[in-house]
C-alpha positions in Angstrom: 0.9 15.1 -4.7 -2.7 14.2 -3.2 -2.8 11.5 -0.7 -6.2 9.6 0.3 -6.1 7.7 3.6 -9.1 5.7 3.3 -9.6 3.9 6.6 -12.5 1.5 8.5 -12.5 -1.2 10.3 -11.5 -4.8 8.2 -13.8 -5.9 5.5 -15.1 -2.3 5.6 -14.9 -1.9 1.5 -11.2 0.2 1.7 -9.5 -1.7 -1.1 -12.4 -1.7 -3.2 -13.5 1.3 -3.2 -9.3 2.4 -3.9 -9.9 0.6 -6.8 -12.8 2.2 -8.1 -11.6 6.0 -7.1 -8.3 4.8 -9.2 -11.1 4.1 -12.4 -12.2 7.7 -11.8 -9.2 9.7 -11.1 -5.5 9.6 -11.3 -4.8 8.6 -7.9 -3.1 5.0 -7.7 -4.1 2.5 -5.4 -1.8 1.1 -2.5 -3.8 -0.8 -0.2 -2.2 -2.2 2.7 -2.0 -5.5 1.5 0.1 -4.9 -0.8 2.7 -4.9 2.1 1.4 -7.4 4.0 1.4 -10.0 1.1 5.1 -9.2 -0.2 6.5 -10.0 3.2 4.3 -12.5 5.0 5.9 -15.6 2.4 8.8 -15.0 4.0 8.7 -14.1 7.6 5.0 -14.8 8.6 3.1 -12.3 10.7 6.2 -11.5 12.6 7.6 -8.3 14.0 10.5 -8.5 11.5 7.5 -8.6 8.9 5.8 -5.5 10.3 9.3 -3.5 10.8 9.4 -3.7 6.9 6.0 -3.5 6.0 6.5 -0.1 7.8 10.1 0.5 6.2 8.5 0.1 2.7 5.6 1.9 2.9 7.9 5.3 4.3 10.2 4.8 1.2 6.5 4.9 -0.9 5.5 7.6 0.6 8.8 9.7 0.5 9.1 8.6 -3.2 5.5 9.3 -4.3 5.7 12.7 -2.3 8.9 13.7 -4.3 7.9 12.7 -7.7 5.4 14.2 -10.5 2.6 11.6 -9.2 -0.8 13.0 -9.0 -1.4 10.9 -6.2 -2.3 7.8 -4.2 -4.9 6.0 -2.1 -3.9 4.4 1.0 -5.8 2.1 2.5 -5.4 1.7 6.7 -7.4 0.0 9.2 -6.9 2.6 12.2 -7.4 1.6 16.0 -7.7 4.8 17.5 -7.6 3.4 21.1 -3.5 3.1 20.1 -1.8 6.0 20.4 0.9 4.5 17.5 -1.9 4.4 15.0 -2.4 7.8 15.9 1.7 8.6 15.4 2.0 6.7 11.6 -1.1 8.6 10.9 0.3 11.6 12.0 4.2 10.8 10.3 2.4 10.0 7.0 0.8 12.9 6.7 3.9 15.0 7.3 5.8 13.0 4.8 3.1 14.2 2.3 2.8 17.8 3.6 5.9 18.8 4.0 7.1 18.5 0.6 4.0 20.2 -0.7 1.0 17.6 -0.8 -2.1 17.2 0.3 -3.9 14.6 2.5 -7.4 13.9 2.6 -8.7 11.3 4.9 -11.8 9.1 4.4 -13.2 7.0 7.0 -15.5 4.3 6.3 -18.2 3.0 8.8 -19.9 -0.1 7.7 -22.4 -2.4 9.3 -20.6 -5.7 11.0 -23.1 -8.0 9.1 -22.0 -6.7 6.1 -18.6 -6.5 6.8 -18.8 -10.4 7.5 -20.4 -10.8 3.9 -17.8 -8.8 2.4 -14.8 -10.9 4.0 -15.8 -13.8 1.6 -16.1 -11.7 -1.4 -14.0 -13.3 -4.6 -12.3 -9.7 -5.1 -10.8 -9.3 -1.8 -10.1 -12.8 -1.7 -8.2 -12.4 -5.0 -6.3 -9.6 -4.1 -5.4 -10.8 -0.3 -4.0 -14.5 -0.2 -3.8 -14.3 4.0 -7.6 -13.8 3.8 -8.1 -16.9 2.0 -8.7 -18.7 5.1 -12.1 -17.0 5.5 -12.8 -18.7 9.0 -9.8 -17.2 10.2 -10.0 -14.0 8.8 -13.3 -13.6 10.1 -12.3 -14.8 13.7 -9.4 -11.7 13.5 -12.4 -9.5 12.3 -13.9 -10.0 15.2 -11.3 -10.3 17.3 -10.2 -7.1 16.3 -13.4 -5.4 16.8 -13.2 -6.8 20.6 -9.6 -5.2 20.9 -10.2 -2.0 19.5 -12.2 1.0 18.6 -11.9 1.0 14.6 -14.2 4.1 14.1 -13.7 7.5 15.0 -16.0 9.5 17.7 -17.6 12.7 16.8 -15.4 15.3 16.3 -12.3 13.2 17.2 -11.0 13.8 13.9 -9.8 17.4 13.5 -8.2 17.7 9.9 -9.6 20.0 7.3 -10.1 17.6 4.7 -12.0 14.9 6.4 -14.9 12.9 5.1 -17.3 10.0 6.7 -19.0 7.9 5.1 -21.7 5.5 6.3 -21.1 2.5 3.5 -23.0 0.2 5.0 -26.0 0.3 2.0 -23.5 1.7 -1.0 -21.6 0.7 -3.9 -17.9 1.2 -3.9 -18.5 3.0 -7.3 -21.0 5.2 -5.1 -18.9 5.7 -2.8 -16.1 6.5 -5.1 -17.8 9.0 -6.8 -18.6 10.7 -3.5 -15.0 10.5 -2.6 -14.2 12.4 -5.8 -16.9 14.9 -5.8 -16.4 15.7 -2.1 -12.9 16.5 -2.6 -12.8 17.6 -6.2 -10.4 15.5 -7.4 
């Protein structure tokens, strides 16, 4: 079983891009959203909601890892001033690894102008109802971005199969393609 992180900042192009490396490969695409939008009908942005946005995604993870999937893309927006982004990072990847898998991480840097454009964009729109309110959404980009270092430093990220990508100018079928090629998927 192959995992891809693929993390960045909001708006950075994760989902997207997940769901043109999905086109091109055999991987299937659980962005975090997919989470997020189950649960927040229910119990809003609440820390019951997060407990089992985190409870679900495990059982994912432990089920993928077990089964005859080729693998998945998850998508992650990663503050790594937070030592507990640093842990579910880190517990992920063992879920994968020790039954076997593989993880390759991808980290997405992206231009905050063009991450602002991309907030409004029909697709990600489409497939995320809680960014629907676009003045919102681009208030917590920001806000985010205030609160938290979303990129990695040089060198900060020590894993073999590591890959960073400046998608500030690219397509997500570009960027896709690289993803692919880079890791040989």
């Amino acid at each position: 079983m192959k995992l891809i992180i693929l993390f960045g900042p909001q708006a950075s192009g994760k989902m997207t891009i997940g769901h043109e490396l999905e086109k091109i490969t055999e991987l299937k695409l659980f962005h975090n959203h997919m989470t997020i939008e189950l649960l927040v009908p229910f119990f809003g942005f609440s820390p019951e909601m997060w407990r089992l946005v985190d409870k679900f995604r495990q059982d994912i993870f432990e089920t993928a890892a077990g089964s005859e999937l080729y693998g998945m893309i998850f998508t992650y927006v990663w503050a790594f001033d937070l030592q507990n982004d640093w842990d579910y990072i880190e517990s992920v990847c063992r879920i994968i690894e020790d039954r076997g898998g593989e993880v390759y991480l991808v980290e997405l840097e992206t231009a905050l102008e063009e991450r602002l454009e991309r907030n409004k964009t029909p697709h990600r729109l489409e497939h995320k109802p809680t960014k629907r309110d676009v003045a919102r959404s681009e208030q917590n980009l920001l806000q985010t971005m205030e609160q938290h270092r979303l990129n990695s430093h040089e060198g900060e990220i020590t894993r073999e199969r590591y890959l960073r990508i400046n998608n500030t100018s690219l397509s997500a079928a570009e960027v896709a393609q690289r993803i692919k090629e880079s890791f040989q998927l």
